[in-house]
N, C-alpha and C positions, 0 to 999 in steps of 0.2 A: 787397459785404460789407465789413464795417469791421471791423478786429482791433486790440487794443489790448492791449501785452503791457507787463507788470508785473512789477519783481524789486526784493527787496526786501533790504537788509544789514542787519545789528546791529551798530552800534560799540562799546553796551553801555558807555557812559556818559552821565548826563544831559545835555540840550543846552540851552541859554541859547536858547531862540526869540525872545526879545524884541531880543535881542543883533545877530541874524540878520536880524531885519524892519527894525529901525532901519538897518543898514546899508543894504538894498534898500530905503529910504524908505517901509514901512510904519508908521503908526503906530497903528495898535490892538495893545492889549498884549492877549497870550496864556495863557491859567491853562494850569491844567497839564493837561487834559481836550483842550485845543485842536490843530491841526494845523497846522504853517505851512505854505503851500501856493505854490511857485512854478510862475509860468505861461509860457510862453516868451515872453513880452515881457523878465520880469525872467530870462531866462534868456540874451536875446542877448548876445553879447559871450563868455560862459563859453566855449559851445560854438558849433561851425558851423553847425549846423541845428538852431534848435529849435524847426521849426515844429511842432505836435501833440506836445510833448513837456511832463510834469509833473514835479513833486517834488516828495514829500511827507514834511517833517519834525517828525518827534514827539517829545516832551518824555524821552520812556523811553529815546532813544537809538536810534528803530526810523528807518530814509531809504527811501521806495520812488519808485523810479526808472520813467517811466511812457514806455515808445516809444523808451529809451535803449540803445547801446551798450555792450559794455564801456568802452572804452577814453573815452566822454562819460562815463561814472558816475566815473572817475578824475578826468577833470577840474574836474566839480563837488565834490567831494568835496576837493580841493586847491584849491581856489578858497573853498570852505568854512572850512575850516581856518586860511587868515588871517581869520578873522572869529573863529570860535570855536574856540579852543585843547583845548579837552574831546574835537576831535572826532581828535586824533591818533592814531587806533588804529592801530597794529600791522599789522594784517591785517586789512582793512576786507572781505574778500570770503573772510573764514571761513566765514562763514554768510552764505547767501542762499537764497531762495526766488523761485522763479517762478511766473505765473500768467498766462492770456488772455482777453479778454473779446472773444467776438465778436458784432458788432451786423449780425444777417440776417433781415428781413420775410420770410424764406420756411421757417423752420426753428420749430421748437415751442422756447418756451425750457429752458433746461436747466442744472442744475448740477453739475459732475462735479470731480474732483479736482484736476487741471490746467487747466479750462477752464470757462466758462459762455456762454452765449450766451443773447441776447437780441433781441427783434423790433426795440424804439427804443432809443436811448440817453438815455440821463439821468444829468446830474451826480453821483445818490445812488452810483449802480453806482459809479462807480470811486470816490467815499470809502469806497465799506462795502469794497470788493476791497482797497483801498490800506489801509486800518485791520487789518481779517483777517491781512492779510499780512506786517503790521508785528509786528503783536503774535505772531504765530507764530515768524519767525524771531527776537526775541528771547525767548522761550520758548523754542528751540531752544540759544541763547548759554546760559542760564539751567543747562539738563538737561547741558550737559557740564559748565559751571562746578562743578554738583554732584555730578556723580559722579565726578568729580576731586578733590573735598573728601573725598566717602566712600570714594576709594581712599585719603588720607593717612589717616582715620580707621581703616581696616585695618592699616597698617601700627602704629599707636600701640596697638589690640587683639592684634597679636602680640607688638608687645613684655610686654603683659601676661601672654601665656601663655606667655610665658620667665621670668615671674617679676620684670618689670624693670617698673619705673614711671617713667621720668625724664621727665617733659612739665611744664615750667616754668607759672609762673600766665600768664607772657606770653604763652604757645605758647596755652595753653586760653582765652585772652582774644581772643586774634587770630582761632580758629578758631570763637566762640562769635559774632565780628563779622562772621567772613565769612558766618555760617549768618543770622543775623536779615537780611544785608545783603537775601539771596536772598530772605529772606519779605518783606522790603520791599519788594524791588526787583517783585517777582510780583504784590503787592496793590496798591502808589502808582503806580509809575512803570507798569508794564505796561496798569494799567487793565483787568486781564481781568473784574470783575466789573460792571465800568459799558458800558452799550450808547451807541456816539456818539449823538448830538442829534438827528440827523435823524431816528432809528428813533421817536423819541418822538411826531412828529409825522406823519411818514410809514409808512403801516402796510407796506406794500409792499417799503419801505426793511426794515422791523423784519424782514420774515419772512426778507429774501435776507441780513441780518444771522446770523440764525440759523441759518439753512444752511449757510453758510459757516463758522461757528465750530461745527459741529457735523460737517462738512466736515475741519478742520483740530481735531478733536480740542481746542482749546482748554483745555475746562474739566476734560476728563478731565487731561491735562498737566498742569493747574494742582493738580487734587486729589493725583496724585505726586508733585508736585515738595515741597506742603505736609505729604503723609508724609514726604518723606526728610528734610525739613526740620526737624521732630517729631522722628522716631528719630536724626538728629545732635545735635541739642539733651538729649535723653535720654543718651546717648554721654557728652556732654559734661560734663552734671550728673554722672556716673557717676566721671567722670575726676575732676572737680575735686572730689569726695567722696571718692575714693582718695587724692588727692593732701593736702588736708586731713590726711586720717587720719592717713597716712603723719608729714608733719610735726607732727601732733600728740604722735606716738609717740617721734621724736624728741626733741620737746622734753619730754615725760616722762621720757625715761633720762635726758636733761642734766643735770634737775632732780635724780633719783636719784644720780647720779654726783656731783654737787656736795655732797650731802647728807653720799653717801657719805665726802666728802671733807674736810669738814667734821667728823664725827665722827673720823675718823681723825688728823686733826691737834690735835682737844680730847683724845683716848686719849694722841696722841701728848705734848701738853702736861703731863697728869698723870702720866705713868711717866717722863720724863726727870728725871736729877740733877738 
Protein backbone atom coordinates (compact mmCIF):
# COMPACT_ATOMS: atom_id res chain seq x y z
CA UNK A 1 0.00 0.00 0.00
CA UNK A 2 1.28 3.56 -1.06
CA UNK A 3 0.11 6.64 1.21
CA UNK A 4 0.60 10.01 0.17
CA UNK A 5 0.03 12.64 2.54
CA UNK A 6 -0.84 16.20 1.74
CA UNK A 7 -0.93 19.63 3.68
CA UNK A 8 -1.47 22.46 2.54
CA UNK A 9 -0.93 26.58 3.89
CA UNK A 10 -2.19 30.03 2.77
CA UNK A 11 0.21 32.80 2.83
CA UNK A 12 -2.80 34.77 1.28
CA UNK A 13 -0.76 36.90 -0.95
CA UNK A 14 -0.37 36.67 -4.73
CA UNK A 15 2.66 34.78 -5.95
CA UNK A 16 4.83 35.77 -9.05
CA UNK A 17 5.17 31.88 -10.50
CA UNK A 18 6.93 32.96 -13.38
CA UNK A 19 9.51 34.62 -10.92
CA UNK A 20 9.77 31.25 -9.11
CA UNK A 21 10.17 28.90 -12.44
CA UNK A 22 12.87 31.18 -13.95
CA UNK A 23 14.90 30.84 -10.98
CA UNK A 24 14.54 26.76 -11.01
CA UNK A 25 15.23 27.21 -14.84
CA UNK A 26 11.87 26.75 -16.06
CA UNK A 27 10.86 28.38 -18.82
CA UNK A 28 7.21 28.14 -19.67
CA UNK A 29 5.30 31.05 -18.44
CA UNK A 30 2.41 30.46 -16.23
CA UNK A 31 -1.33 32.31 -16.49
CA UNK A 32 -2.93 32.60 -13.63
CA UNK A 33 -5.20 29.27 -13.83
CA UNK A 34 -1.83 27.43 -13.83
CA UNK A 35 0.18 25.58 -10.99
CA UNK A 36 3.86 25.59 -10.51
CA UNK A 37 4.76 22.26 -9.61
CA UNK A 38 8.22 21.31 -8.13
CA UNK A 39 9.57 17.66 -8.30
CA UNK A 40 12.25 16.43 -6.07
CA UNK A 41 14.95 16.90 -8.69
CA UNK A 42 14.20 20.63 -8.41
CA UNK A 43 13.77 20.17 -4.80
CA UNK A 44 17.45 18.74 -3.98
CA UNK A 45 19.65 20.83 -2.22
CA UNK A 46 16.47 22.65 -0.31
CA UNK A 47 15.94 19.66 1.66
CA UNK A 48 17.62 16.20 2.64
CA UNK A 49 15.37 13.90 1.30
CA UNK A 50 13.34 14.59 -1.28
CA UNK A 51 12.80 11.58 -2.84
CA UNK A 52 8.69 11.13 -3.53
CA UNK A 53 8.22 14.63 -2.29
CA UNK A 54 5.95 17.51 -4.30
CA UNK A 55 5.09 21.10 -4.30
CA UNK A 56 2.60 22.80 -5.46
CA UNK A 57 2.49 26.60 -5.99
CA UNK A 58 -0.45 28.59 -6.92
CA UNK A 59 -1.04 31.92 -8.08
CA UNK A 60 -3.82 32.86 -5.18
CA UNK A 61 -1.17 32.42 -2.68
CA UNK A 62 -2.32 28.56 -1.83
CA UNK A 63 1.49 25.95 -1.33
CA UNK A 64 0.63 22.22 -0.85
CA UNK A 65 3.33 20.38 0.35
CA UNK A 66 3.15 16.59 -0.87
CA UNK A 67 5.18 13.61 1.69
CA UNK A 68 6.76 16.68 3.56
CA UNK A 69 7.72 17.45 7.12
CA UNK A 70 7.12 20.28 9.28
CA UNK A 71 10.22 21.36 9.80
CA UNK A 72 11.09 20.62 5.30
CA UNK A 73 7.80 22.84 4.66
CA UNK A 74 10.04 25.72 6.65
CA UNK A 75 12.72 25.20 4.75
CA UNK A 76 11.26 25.46 1.44
CA UNK A 77 9.27 28.07 2.34
CA UNK A 78 12.69 30.19 3.41
CA UNK A 79 14.25 29.13 0.49
CA UNK A 80 11.13 30.53 -1.24
CA UNK A 81 11.21 33.67 -0.04
CA UNK A 82 14.57 34.69 -1.40
CA UNK A 83 13.12 34.29 -4.72
CA UNK A 84 9.74 35.92 -4.13
CA UNK A 85 9.27 38.65 -1.56
CA UNK A 86 5.31 38.44 -1.51
CA UNK A 87 5.75 35.29 0.17
CA UNK A 88 6.83 36.87 3.83
CA UNK A 89 4.00 35.89 5.74
CA UNK A 90 3.88 36.25 9.34
CA UNK A 91 2.57 33.00 10.20
CA UNK A 92 2.85 30.89 7.23
CA UNK A 93 1.17 27.83 9.27
CA UNK A 94 -2.01 29.70 10.48
CA UNK A 95 -4.02 27.82 8.29
CA UNK A 96 -3.37 24.51 7.06
CA UNK A 97 -5.11 21.58 5.80
CA UNK A 98 -4.48 17.92 5.62
CA UNK A 99 -5.29 15.23 3.50
CA UNK A 100 -4.21 11.34 2.40
CA UNK A 101 -4.42 9.52 -0.61
CA UNK A 102 -3.94 5.96 -0.26
CA UNK A 103 -3.05 3.70 -3.39
CA UNK A 104 -4.37 -0.30 -2.43
CA UNK A 105 -5.34 -3.03 -5.36
CA UNK A 106 -7.18 -4.68 -2.66
CA UNK A 107 -9.64 -2.02 -1.26
CA UNK A 108 -12.99 -0.59 -3.21
CA UNK A 109 -12.14 2.99 -3.84
CA UNK A 110 -13.34 5.59 -1.72
CA UNK A 111 -13.75 9.25 -0.72
CA UNK A 112 -14.08 10.41 2.72
CA UNK A 113 -13.12 13.58 4.58
CA UNK A 114 -9.56 13.00 5.47
CA UNK A 115 -8.77 10.35 3.17
CA UNK A 116 -9.47 8.71 -0.38
CA UNK A 117 -8.06 5.74 -1.57
CA UNK A 118 -7.58 4.37 -4.69
CA UNK A 119 -6.72 0.79 -6.69
CA UNK A 120 -3.82 2.64 -9.27
CA UNK A 121 -2.26 5.77 -9.01
CA UNK A 122 -2.41 8.51 -11.54
CA UNK A 123 -1.00 11.90 -11.86
CA UNK A 124 -4.79 13.55 -11.96
CA UNK A 125 -5.32 12.16 -8.13
CA UNK A 126 -2.84 14.25 -6.48
CA UNK A 127 -3.48 17.56 -8.87
CA UNK A 128 -7.29 17.39 -8.32
CA UNK A 129 -6.30 16.48 -4.10
CA UNK A 130 -3.43 19.35 -4.25
CA UNK A 131 -6.00 21.96 -6.15
CA UNK A 132 -9.10 21.03 -3.62
CA UNK A 133 -6.83 21.52 -0.86
CA UNK A 134 -5.27 24.85 -1.95
CA UNK A 135 -8.24 26.40 -2.56
CA UNK A 136 -9.91 25.28 0.76
CA UNK A 137 -7.44 26.53 2.98
CA UNK A 138 -7.32 29.76 1.32
CA UNK A 139 -10.98 29.99 1.74
CA UNK A 140 -10.36 29.29 5.11
CA UNK A 141 -7.68 32.51 5.38
CA UNK A 142 -10.54 34.37 3.47
CA UNK A 143 -13.68 33.38 6.33
CA UNK A 144 -11.57 34.81 9.34
CA UNK A 145 -10.22 37.68 7.32
CA UNK A 146 -13.97 38.45 7.26
CA UNK A 147 -15.47 38.14 10.11
CA UNK A 148 -12.80 40.03 11.51
CA UNK A 149 -13.98 42.84 9.14
CA UNK A 150 -17.63 42.16 10.38
CA UNK A 151 -16.57 42.44 13.96
CA UNK A 152 -14.95 46.09 13.17
CA UNK A 153 -18.31 46.71 11.29
CA UNK A 154 -20.12 46.11 14.78
CA UNK A 155 -18.16 47.97 16.52
CA UNK A 156 -18.80 51.21 13.98
CA UNK A 157 -22.88 50.08 14.31
CA UNK A 158 -22.66 50.75 17.92
CA UNK A 159 -21.34 53.62 17.82
CA UNK A 160 -24.36 54.57 15.77
CA UNK A 161 -26.67 53.40 18.39
CA UNK A 162 -24.85 55.88 20.86
CA UNK A 163 -26.01 58.40 18.60
CA UNK A 164 -22.09 58.96 17.35
CA UNK A 165 -21.13 58.83 13.61
CA UNK A 166 -17.32 59.70 13.47
CA UNK A 167 -15.99 57.15 10.52
CA UNK A 168 -13.86 59.49 8.36
CA UNK A 169 -14.35 59.05 4.22
CA UNK A 170 -10.77 57.31 4.64
CA UNK A 171 -11.99 54.82 7.25
CA UNK A 172 -15.10 53.92 4.84
CA UNK A 173 -12.70 53.84 1.88
CA UNK A 174 -10.25 51.64 3.41
CA UNK A 175 -12.97 49.16 4.63
CA UNK A 176 -15.11 49.35 1.23
CA UNK A 177 -11.15 48.03 -0.17
CA UNK A 178 -10.77 45.53 2.14
CA UNK A 179 -14.50 44.14 1.27
CA UNK A 180 -14.22 44.20 -2.75
CA UNK A 181 -10.40 42.93 -2.02
CA UNK A 182 -12.23 39.64 -0.57
CA UNK A 183 -14.82 39.34 -3.51
CA UNK A 184 -11.76 39.51 -5.74
CA UNK A 185 -9.60 37.66 -4.11
CA UNK A 186 -12.68 34.64 -3.91
CA UNK A 187 -13.55 34.94 -7.72
CA UNK A 188 -9.79 35.78 -9.65
CA UNK A 189 -7.21 34.63 -7.54
CA UNK A 190 -9.09 31.51 -5.61
CA UNK A 191 -10.39 30.25 -8.95
CA UNK A 192 -13.32 28.54 -7.00
CA UNK A 193 -15.53 28.72 -10.10
CA UNK A 194 -13.15 27.32 -12.81
CA UNK A 195 -12.61 23.28 -12.75
CA UNK A 196 -8.51 22.59 -13.51
CA UNK A 197 -7.76 21.51 -17.25
CA UNK A 198 -7.55 18.12 -16.69
CA UNK A 199 -11.21 17.60 -15.55
CA UNK A 200 -12.10 18.98 -19.14
CA UNK A 201 -10.60 16.15 -20.76
CA UNK A 202 -10.52 13.59 -18.32
CA UNK A 203 -13.96 12.53 -17.06
CA UNK A 204 -12.72 10.52 -14.25
CA UNK A 205 -10.58 13.36 -13.23
CA UNK A 206 -13.89 15.66 -13.45
CA UNK A 207 -15.96 13.50 -11.21
CA UNK A 208 -13.09 12.87 -8.10
CA UNK A 209 -12.94 16.87 -8.94
CA UNK A 210 -16.35 17.12 -7.65
CA UNK A 211 -16.35 14.97 -4.86
CA UNK A 212 -13.89 16.56 -3.43
CA UNK A 213 -15.19 20.18 -3.72
CA UNK A 214 -18.45 18.94 -2.64
CA UNK A 215 -16.29 17.16 0.17
CA UNK A 216 -14.78 20.39 1.30
CA UNK A 217 -17.79 22.36 0.94
CA UNK A 218 -16.18 24.89 -1.50
CA UNK A 219 -19.04 26.35 -3.15
CA UNK A 220 -21.26 26.44 -0.17
CA UNK A 221 -18.09 28.73 1.53
CA UNK A 222 -17.95 30.61 -1.49
CA UNK A 223 -21.79 31.53 -1.63
CA UNK A 224 -21.19 32.88 2.50
CA UNK A 225 -18.44 34.48 2.18
CA UNK A 226 -20.19 36.39 -1.15
CA UNK A 227 -23.30 37.08 1.41
CA UNK A 228 -21.22 38.78 4.00
CA UNK A 229 -19.54 40.35 1.45
CA UNK A 230 -22.94 41.96 0.02
CA UNK A 231 -24.34 42.75 3.55
CA UNK A 232 -20.70 44.70 4.42
CA UNK A 233 -20.88 46.43 1.09
CA UNK A 234 -24.72 47.46 2.15
CA UNK A 235 -23.21 48.39 5.75
CA UNK A 236 -21.05 50.54 4.03
CA UNK A 237 -23.20 52.42 1.45
CA UNK A 238 -25.38 52.93 4.54
CA UNK A 239 -22.27 54.58 6.51
CA UNK A 240 -21.22 56.67 3.77
CA UNK A 241 -25.07 57.94 3.20
CA UNK A 242 -24.95 58.81 6.94
CA UNK A 243 -21.90 60.41 6.73
CA UNK A 244 -22.84 62.47 3.64
CA UNK A 245 -25.75 63.64 5.24
CA UNK A 246 -24.27 64.44 8.24
CA UNK A 247 -21.87 66.82 6.47
CA UNK A 248 -24.27 67.94 4.41
CA UNK A 249 -26.23 69.41 7.38
CA UNK A 250 -23.27 70.96 8.39
CA UNK A 251 -22.60 72.68 5.72
CA UNK A 252 -26.26 73.99 5.63
CA UNK A 253 -26.12 75.70 9.16
CA UNK A 254 -22.58 77.15 7.95
CA UNK A 255 -24.22 78.64 5.15
CA UNK A 256 -27.29 79.80 7.52
CA UNK A 257 -24.85 81.08 10.07
CA UNK A 258 -22.96 83.19 7.69
CA UNK A 259 -26.20 84.53 6.27
CA UNK A 260 -26.99 85.04 9.52
CA UNK A 261 -24.20 86.92 9.85
CA UNK A 262 -24.16 88.90 7.12
CA UNK A 263 -27.48 90.41 7.86
CA UNK A 264 -26.52 91.32 11.06
CA UNK A 265 -23.57 93.28 10.28
CA UNK A 266 -25.81 95.21 7.11
CA UNK A 267 -28.66 95.86 10.40
CA UNK A 268 -25.69 96.64 12.14
CA UNK A 269 -24.30 99.11 9.20
CA UNK A 270 -27.68 101.03 9.07
CA UNK A 271 -28.46 101.94 12.89
CA UNK A 272 -24.94 102.93 13.70
CA UNK A 273 -24.07 106.97 14.05
Amino acid sequence: MLCVEFRAIAVGTEINLNKIAHHFGITRKYKWEDALSLKENLLTGIIREPEHKYVYIYYFGGIVFVNFEKHEMTDVLNYLKGIEKSLHAAHPFDYVESYKLEINPSVEPSVHNDCMTAVNANDYQQDIVAIVLAKSVALEKIETDIDLLLDEIEDVVEYLHQGKLSVSDRQLAKLSARILGFKLNTISYIMLLDKPAITWSNEVAGHLFAKLSIMFELADRYEKIQHKSETLMNITAVFSGLVHAQRGNRLEWAIIVLIAIELALSVFDMVKP
